[in-house]
GUSE-874858 format. One line per field, with one value per atom (N, C-alpha, C): x, y, z; atom name; residue number from 1; residue in one letter. Coordinates in steps of 0.1 Angstrom, whole numbers, plus 2048, in hexadecimal, padded with zeros to 3 digits. Layout:
BEGIN
px = (X	...)
py = (Y	...)
pz = (Z	...)
atomo = (CA	...)
num = (NUM	...)
residuo = (A	...)
% end
This chain:
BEGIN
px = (9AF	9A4	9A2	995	997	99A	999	99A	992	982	97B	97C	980	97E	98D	99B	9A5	9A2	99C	99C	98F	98E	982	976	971	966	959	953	944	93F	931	925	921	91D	913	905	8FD	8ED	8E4	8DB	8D0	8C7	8C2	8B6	8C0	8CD	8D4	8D6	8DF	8E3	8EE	8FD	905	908	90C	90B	919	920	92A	931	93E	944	94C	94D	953	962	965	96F	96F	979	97C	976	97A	976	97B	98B	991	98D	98C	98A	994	9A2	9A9	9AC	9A4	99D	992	98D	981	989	980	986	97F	983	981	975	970	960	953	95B	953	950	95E	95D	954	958	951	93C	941	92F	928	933	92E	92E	934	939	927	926	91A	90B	908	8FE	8F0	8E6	8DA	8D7	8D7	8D0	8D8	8E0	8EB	8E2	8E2	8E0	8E9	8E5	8F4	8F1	900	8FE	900	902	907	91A	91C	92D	93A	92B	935	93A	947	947	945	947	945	949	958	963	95B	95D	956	946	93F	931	932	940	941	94A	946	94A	93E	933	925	925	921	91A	911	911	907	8F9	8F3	8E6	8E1	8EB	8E6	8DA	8CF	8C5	8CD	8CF	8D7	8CB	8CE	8C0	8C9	8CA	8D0	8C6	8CC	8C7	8CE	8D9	8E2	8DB	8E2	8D8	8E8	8DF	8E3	8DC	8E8	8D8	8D8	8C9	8C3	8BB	8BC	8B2	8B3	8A2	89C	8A1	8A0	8A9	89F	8A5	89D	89E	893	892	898	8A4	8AA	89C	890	889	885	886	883	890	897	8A3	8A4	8A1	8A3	897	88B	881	882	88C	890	89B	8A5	8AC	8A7	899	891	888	885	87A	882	88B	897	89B	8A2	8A5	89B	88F	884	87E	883	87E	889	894	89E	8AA	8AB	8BB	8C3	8D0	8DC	8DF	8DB	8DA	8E9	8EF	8FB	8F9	8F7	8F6	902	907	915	915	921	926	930	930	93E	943	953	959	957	956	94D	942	939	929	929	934	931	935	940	942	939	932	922	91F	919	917	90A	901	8F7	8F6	901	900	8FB	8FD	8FB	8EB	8E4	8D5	8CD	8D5	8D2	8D2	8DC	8DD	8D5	8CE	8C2	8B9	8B5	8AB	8AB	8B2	8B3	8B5	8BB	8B7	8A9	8A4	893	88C	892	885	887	895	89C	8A0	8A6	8AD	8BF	8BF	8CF	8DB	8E4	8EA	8FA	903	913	918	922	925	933	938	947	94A	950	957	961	962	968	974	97C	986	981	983	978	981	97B	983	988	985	98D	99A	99D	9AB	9B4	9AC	9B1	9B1	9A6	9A1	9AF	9B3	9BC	9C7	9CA	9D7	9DD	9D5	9D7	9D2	9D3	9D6	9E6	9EF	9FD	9FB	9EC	9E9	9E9	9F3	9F4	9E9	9DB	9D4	9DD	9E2	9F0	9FD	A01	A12	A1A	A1C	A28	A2F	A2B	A35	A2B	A1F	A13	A09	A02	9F3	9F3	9EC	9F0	9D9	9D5	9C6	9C2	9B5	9AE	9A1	995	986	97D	977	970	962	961	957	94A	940	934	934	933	92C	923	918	90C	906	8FA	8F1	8E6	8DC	8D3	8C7	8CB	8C4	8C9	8D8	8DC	8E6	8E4	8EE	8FB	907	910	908	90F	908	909	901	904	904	90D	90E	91D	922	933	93C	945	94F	955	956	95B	968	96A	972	981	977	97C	98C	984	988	990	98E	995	9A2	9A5	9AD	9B6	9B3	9B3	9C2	9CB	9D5	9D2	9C4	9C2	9BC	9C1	9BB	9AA	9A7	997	995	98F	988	97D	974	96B	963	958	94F	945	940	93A	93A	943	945	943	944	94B	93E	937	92D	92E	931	92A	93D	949	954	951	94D	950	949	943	93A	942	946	954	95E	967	971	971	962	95F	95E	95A	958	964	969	97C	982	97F	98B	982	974	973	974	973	97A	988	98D	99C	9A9	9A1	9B0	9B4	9C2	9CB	9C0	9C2	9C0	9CD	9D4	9E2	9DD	9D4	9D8	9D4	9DA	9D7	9CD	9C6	9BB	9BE	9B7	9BA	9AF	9A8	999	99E	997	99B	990	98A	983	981	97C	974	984	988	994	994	9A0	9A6	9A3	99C	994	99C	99A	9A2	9A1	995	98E	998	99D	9A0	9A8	9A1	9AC	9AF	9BA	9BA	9BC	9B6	9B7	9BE	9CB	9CF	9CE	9C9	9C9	9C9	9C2	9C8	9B7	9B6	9A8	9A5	9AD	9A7	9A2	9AB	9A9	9A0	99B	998	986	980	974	977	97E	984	985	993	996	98D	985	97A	970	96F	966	96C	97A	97B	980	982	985	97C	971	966	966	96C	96E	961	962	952	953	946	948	940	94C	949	959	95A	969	96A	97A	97B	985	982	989	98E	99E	9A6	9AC	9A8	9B0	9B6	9C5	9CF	9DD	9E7	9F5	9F7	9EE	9F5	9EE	9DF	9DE	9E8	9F9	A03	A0B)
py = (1D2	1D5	1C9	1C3	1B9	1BC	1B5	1B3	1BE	1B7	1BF	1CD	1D4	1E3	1E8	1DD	1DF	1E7	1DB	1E4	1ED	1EC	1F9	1F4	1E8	1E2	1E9	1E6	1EE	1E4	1EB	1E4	1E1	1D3	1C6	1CE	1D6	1DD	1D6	1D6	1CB	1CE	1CB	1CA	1CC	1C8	1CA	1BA	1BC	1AD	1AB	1A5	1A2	197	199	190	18B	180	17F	171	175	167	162	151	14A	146	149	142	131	128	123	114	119	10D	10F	112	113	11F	11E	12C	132	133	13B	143	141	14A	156	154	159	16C	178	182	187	191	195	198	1A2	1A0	198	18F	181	178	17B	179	17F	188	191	18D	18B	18D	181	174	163	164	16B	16E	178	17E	18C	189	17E	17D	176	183	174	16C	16A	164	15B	157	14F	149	14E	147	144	134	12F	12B	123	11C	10B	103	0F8	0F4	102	101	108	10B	10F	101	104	0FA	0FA	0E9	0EC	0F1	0F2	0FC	108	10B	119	11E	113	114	114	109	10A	115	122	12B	13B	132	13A	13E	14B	14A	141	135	12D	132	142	142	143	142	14A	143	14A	13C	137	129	129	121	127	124	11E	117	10D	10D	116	118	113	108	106	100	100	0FA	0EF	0DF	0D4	0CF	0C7	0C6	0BC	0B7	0AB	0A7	0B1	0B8	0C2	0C2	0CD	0DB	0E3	0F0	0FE	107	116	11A	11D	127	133	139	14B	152	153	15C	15B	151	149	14C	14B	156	160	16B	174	181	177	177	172	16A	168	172	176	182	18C	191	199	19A	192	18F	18E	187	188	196	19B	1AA	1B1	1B2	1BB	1B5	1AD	1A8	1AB	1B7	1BF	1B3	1AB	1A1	1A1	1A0	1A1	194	197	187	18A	17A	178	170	172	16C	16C	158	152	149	14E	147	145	138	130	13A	139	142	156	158	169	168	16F	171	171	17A	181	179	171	166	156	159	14E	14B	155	152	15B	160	164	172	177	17F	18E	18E	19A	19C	191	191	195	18C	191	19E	1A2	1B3	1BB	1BB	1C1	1BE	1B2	1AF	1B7	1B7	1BC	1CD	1D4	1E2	1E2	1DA	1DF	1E0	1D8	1D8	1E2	1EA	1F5	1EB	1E5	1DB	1E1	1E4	1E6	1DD	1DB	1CC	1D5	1CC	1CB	1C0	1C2	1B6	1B6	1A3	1A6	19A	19E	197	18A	17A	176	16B	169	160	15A	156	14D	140	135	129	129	130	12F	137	13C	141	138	13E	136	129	124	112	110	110	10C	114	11D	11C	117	110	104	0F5	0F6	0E7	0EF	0F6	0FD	100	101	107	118	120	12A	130	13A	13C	142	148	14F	14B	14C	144	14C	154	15C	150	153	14B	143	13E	137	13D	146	14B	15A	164	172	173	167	16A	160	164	155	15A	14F	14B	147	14C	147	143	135	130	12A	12A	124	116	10E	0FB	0FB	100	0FF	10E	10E	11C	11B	11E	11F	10E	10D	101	0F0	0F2	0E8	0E6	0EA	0E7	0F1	0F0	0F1	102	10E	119	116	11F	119	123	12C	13A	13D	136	136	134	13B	139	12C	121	116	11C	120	11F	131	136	13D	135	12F	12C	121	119	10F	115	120	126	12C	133	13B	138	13D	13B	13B	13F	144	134	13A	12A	12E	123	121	117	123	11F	11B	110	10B	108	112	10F	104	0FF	0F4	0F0	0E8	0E0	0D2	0CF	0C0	0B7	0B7	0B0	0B2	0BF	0C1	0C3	0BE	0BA	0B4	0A8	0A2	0AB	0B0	0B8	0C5	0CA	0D5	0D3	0CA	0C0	0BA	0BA	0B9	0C0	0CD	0D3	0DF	0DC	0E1	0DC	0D1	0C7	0C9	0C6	0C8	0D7	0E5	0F0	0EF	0E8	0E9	0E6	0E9	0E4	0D6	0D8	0CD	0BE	0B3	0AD	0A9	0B3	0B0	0BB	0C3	0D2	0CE	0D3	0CA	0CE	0C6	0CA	0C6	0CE	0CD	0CE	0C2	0C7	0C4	0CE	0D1	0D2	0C8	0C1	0C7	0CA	0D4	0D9	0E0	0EC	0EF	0F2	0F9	0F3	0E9	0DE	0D5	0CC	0C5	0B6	0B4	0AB	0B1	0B8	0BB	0B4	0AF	0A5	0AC	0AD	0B1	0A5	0A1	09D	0A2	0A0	0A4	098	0A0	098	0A2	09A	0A6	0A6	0AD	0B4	0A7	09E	093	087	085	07C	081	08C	08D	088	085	080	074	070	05D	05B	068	067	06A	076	07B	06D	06A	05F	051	051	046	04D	055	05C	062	065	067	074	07E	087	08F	094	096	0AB	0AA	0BB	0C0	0CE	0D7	0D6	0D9	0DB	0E1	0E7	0F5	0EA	0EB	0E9	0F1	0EF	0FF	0F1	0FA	0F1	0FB	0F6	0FE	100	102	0FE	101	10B	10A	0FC	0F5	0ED	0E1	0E4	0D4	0DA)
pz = (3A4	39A	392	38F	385	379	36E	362	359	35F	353	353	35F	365	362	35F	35B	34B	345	333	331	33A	337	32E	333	328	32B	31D	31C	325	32E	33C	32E	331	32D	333	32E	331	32E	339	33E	32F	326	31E	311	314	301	301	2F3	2EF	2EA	2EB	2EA	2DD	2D3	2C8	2C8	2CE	2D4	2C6	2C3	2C1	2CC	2C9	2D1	2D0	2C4	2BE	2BC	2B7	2B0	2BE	2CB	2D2	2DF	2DE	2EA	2F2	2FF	307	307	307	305	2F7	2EF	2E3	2E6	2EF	2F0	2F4	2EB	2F6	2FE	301	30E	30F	308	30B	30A	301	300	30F	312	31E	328	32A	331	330	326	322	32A	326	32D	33C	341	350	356	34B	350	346	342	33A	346	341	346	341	332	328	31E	318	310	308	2FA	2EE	2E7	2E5	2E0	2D3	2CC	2C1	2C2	2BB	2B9	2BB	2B9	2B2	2C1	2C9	2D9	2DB	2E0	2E5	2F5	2FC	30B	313	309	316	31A	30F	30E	31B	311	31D	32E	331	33C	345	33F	343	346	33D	341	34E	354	35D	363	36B	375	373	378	379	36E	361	355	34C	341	341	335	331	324	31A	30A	301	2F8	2F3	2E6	2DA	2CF	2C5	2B7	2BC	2B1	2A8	29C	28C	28A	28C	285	279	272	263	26A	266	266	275	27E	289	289	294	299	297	296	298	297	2A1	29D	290	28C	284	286	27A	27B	284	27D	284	290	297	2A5	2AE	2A7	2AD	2B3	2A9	2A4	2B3	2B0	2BD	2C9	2CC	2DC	2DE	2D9	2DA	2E1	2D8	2DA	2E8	2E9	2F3	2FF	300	30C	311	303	306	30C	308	30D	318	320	32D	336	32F	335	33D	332	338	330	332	32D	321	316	30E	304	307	2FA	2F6	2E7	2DB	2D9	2E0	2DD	2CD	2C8	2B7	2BB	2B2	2AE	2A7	2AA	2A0	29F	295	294	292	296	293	28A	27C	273	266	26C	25E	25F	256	254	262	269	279	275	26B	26D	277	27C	284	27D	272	26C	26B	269	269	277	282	292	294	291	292	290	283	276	27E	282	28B	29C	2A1	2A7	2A9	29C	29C	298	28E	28F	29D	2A4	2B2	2BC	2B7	2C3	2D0	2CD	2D2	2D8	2E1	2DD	2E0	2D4	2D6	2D3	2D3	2D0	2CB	2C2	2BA	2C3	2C2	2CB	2C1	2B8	2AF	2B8	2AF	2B2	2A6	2AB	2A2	29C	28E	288	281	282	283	272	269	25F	25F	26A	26B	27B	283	290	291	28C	28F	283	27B	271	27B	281	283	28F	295	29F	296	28F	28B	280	284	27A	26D	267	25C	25B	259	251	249	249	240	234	236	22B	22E	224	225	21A	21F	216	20A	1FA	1F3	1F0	1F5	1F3	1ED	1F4	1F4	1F7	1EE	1F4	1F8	1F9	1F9	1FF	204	20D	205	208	1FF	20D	214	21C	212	211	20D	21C	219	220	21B	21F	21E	218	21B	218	219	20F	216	21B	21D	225	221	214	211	215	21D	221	213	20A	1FD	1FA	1F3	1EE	1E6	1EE	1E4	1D6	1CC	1BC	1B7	1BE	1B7	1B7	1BC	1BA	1B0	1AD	19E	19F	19D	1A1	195	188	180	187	18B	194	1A0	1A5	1B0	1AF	1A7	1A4	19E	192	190	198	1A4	1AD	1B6	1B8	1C3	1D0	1D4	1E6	1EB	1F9	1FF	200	1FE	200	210	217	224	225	225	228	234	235	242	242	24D	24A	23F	23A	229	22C	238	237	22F	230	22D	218	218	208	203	208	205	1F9	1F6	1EB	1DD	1DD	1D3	1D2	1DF	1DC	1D4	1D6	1D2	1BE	1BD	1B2	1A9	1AE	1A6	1A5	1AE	1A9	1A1	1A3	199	18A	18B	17B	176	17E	179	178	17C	176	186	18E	19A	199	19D	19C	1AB	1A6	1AF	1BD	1B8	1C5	1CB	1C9	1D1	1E0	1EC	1F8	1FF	209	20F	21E	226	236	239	244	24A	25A	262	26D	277	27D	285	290	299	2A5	2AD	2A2	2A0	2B3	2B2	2C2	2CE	2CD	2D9	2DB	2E7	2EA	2E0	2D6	2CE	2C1	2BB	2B1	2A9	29D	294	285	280	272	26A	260	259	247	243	238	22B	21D	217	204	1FF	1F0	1EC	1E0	1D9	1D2	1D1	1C5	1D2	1D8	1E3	1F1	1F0	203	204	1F9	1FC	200	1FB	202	20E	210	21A	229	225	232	22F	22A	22C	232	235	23B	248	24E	256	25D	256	260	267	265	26F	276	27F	289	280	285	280	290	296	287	281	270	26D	262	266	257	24F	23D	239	233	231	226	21A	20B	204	1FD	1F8	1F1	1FC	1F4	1F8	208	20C	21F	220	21D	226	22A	224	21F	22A)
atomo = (N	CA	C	N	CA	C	N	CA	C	N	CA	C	N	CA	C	N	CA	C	N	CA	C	N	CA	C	N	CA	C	N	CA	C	N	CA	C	N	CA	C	N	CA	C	N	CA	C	N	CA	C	N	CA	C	N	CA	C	N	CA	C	N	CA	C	N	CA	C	N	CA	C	N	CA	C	N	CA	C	N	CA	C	N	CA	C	N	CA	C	N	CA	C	N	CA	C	N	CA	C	N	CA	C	N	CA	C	N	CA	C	N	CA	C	N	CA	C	N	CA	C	N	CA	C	N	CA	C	N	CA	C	N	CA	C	N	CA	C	N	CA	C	N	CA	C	N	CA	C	N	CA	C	N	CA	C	N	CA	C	N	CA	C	N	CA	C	N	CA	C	N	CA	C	N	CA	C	N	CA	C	N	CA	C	N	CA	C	N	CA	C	N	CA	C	N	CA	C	N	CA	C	N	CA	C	N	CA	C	N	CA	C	N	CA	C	N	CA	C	N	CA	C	N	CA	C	N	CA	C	N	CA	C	N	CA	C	N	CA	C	N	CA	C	N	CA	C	N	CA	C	N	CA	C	N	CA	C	N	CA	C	N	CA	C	N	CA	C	N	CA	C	N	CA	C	N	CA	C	N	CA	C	N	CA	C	N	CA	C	N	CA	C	N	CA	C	N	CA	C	N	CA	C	N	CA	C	N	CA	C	N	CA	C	N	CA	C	N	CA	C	N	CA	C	N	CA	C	N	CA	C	N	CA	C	N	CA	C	N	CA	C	N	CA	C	N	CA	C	N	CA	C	N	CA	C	N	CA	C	N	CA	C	N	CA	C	N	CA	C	N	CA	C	N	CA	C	N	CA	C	N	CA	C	N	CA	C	N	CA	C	N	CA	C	N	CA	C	N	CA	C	N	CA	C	N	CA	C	N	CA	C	N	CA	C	N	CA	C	N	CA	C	N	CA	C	N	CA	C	N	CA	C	N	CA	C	N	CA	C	N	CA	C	N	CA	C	N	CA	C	N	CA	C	N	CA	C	N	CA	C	N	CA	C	N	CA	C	N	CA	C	N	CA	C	N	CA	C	N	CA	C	N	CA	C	N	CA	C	N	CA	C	N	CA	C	N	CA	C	N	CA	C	N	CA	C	N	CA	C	N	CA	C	N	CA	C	N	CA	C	N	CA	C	N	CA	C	N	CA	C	N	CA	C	N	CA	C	N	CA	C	N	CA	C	N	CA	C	N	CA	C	N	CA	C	N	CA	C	N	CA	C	N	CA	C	N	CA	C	N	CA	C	N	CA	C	N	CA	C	N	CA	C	N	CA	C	N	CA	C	N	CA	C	N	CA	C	N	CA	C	N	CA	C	N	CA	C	N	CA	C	N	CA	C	N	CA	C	N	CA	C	N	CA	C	N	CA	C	N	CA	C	N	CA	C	N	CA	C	N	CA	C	N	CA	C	N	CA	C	N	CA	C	N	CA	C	N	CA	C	N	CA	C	N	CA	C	N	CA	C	N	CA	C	N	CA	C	N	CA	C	N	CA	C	N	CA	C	N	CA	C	N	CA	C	N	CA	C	N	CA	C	N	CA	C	N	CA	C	N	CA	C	N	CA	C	N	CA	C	N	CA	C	N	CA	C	N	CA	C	N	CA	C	N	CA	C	N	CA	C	N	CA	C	N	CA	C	N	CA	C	N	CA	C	N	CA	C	N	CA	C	N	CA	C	N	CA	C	N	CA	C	N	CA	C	N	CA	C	N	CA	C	N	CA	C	N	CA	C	N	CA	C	N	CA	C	N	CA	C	N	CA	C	N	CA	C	N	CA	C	N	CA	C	N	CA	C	N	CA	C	N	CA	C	N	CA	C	N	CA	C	N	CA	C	N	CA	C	N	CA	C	N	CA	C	N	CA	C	N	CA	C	N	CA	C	N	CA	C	N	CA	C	N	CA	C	N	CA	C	N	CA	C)
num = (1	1	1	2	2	2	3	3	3	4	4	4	5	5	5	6	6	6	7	7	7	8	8	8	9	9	9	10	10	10	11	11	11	12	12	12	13	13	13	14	14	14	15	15	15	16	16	16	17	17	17	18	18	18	19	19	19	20	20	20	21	21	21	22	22	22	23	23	23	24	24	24	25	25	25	26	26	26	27	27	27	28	28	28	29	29	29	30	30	30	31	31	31	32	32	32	33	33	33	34	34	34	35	35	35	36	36	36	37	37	37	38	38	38	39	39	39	40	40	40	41	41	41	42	42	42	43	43	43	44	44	44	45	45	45	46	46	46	47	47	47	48	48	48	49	49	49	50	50	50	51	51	51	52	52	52	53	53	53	54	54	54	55	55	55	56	56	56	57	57	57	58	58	58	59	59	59	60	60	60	61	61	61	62	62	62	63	63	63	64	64	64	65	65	65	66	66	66	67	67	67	68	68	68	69	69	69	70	70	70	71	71	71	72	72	72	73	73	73	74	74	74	75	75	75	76	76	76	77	77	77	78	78	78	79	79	79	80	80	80	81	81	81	82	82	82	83	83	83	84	84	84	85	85	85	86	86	86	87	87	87	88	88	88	89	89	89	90	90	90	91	91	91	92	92	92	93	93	93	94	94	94	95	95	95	96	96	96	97	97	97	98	98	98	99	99	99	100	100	100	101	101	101	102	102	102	103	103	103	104	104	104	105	105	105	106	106	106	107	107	107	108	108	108	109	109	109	110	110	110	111	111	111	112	112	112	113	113	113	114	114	114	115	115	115	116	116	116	117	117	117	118	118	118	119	119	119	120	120	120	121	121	121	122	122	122	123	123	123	124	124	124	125	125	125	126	126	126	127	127	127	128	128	128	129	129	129	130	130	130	131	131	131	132	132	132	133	133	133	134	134	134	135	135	135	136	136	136	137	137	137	138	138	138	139	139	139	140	140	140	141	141	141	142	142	142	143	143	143	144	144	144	145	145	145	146	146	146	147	147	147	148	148	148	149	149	149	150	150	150	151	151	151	152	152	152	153	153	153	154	154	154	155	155	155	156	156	156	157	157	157	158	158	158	159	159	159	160	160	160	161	161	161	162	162	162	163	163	163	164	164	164	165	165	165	166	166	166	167	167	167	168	168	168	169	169	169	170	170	170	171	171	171	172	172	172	173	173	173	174	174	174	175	175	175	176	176	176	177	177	177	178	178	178	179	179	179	180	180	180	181	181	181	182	182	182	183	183	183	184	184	184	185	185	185	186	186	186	187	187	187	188	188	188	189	189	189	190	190	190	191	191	191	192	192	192	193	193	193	194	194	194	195	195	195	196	196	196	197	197	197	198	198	198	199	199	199	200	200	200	201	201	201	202	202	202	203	203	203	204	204	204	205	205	205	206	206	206	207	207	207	208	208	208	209	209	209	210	210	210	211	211	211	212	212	212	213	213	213	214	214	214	215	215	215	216	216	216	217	217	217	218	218	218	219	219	219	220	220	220	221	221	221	222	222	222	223	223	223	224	224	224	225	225	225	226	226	226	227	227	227	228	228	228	229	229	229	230	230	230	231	231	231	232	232	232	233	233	233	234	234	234	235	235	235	236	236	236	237	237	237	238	238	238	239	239	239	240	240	240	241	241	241	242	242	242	243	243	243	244	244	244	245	245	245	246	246	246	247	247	247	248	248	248	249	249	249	250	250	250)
residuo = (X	X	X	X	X	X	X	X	X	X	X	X	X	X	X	X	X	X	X	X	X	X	X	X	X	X	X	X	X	X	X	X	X	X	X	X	X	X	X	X	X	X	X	X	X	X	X	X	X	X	X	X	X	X	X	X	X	X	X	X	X	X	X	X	X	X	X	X	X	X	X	X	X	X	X	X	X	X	X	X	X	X	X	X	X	X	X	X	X	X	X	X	X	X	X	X	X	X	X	X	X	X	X	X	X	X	X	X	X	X	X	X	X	X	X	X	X	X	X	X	X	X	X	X	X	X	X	X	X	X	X	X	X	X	X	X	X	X	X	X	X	X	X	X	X	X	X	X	X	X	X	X	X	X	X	X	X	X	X	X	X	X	X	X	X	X	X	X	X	X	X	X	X	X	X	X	X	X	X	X	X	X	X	X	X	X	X	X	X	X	X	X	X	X	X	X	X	X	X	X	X	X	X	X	X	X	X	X	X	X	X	X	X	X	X	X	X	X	X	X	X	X	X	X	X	X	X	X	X	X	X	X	X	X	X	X	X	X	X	X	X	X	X	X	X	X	X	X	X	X	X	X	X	X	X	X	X	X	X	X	X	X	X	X	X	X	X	X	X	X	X	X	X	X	X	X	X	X	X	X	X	X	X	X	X	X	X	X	X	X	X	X	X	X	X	X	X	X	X	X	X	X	X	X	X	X	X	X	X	X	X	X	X	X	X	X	X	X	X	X	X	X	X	X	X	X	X	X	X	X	X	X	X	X	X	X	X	X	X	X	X	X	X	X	X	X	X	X	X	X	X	X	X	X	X	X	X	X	X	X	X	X	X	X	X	X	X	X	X	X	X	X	X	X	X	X	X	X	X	X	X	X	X	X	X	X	X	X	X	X	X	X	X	X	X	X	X	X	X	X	X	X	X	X	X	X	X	X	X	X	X	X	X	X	X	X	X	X	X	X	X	X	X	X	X	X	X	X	X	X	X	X	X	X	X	X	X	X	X	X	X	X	X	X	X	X	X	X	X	X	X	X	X	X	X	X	X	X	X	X	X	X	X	X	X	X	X	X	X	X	X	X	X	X	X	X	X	X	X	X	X	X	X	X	X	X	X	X	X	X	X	X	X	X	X	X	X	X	X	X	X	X	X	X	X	X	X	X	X	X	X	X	X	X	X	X	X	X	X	X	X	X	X	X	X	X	X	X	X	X	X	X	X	X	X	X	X	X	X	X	X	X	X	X	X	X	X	X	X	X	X	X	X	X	X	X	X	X	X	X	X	X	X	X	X	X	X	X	X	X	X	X	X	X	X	X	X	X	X	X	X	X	X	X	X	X	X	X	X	X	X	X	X	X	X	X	X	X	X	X	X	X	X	X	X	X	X	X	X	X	X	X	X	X	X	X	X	X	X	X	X	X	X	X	X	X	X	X	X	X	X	X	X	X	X	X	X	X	X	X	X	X	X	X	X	X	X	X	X	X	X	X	X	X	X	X	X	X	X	X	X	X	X	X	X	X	X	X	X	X	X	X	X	X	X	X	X	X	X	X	X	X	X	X	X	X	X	X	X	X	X	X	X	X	X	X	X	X	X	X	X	X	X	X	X	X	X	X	X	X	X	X	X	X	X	X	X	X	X	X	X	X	X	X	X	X	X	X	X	X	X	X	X	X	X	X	X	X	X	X	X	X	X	X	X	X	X	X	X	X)
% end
């Protein structure tokens, strides 16, 4: 008996849509239905943050659409999206909408979905590892650490404007014992950094950025809250990358 018929997975149905995470990078993250889905997809809509391993595990005939958003090119528009989903599904093929990480943490997946129950679309969400837990605990970072941190902060990089959101407690957070996880930051790092330290965090408190996490490319870079603009800027690290700052990242 194979695999899929072993755990009893839900049929991948010709005209739904699979809103799939990928996890952090490695294919041995990925589960099982994620898998399943890349193995039985017609259609693969991807992001920027798959990585290759991963893709090279698509089904061959499958069609593949690259919809990832880099700043400073070209990129689909959410609603351009949101409408090939659609249009795929109702031309009755099997479409996975592949994410880095979870659909559901800053993967937009929650919007797909909405979009997708308006049109009577029928889809499944298949949650995946999201590199602010996994991607950090292959580079030996601990999101919790007993004796450290009884909280984590998943922060966003940017929001929809390319900028540092500006609705966040900085005085909050800066105060705060939990590690702060940063999604796409690296770019708006130094402006993060800043504005911790002028709320009040220590410039020793340590920072870890963790560079295309669980891949065979992966570099961590460690450094502190006063020093890591220095440091990521002479270091250069490639994105995508999570950074955690506060006592696990040491």
């Amino acid at each position: 008996m194979e695999w899929p018929n072993m755990l009893n997975l839900p049929k991948f149905q010709a005209g739904s849509v699979w809103i799939a995470g990928a996890g952090p990078g490695d294919p041995g993250l990925l589960t099982a239905l994620a898998l399943q889905a890349l193995q039985q997809a017609d259609v693969l809509v991807y992001d920027a943050l798959v990585s290759p391993e991963i893709l090279r595990l698509v089904r061959p005939s499958a069609k593949r659409i690259h919809v990832g958003k880099r700043r400073g090119q070209p990129s689909a528009k959410q609603s351009e999206i949101e409408a090939v989903l659609v249009s795929w599904a109702r031309g009755g093929h099997r479409v996975l909408r592949l994410k880095g990480g979870d659909p559901f943490v800053f993967g937009r997946g929650g919007e797909e979905a909405l979009a997708l129950r308006q049109a009577g679309i029928p889809f499944r969400i298949v949650p995946g590892i999201t590199a602010g837990i996994g991607g950090l605990a292959y580079a030996g970072i601990p999101v919790t650490q007993r004796g450290l941190n009884n909280a984590v902060t998943f922060i966003t990089g940017h929001g929809s404007d390319g900028a540092l959101p500006d609705d966040l407690d900085w005085l909050a957070l800066a105060r705060s014992r939990s590690a702060l996880v940063l999604y796409m930051g690296l770019r708006t790092l130094p402006e993060t950094a800043m504005r911790l330290l002028a709320a009040g965090a220590s410039p020793g408190t340590p920072v870890a950025v963790v560079s295309e996490a669980s891949t065979p490319r992966q570099q961590v870079l460690r450094s502190t809250l006063g020093e890591c603009t220095l440091a990521v800027a002479r270091a250069n690290p490639k994105a995508p990358a999570i950074i955690v700052i506060g006592q696990v990242a040491a």
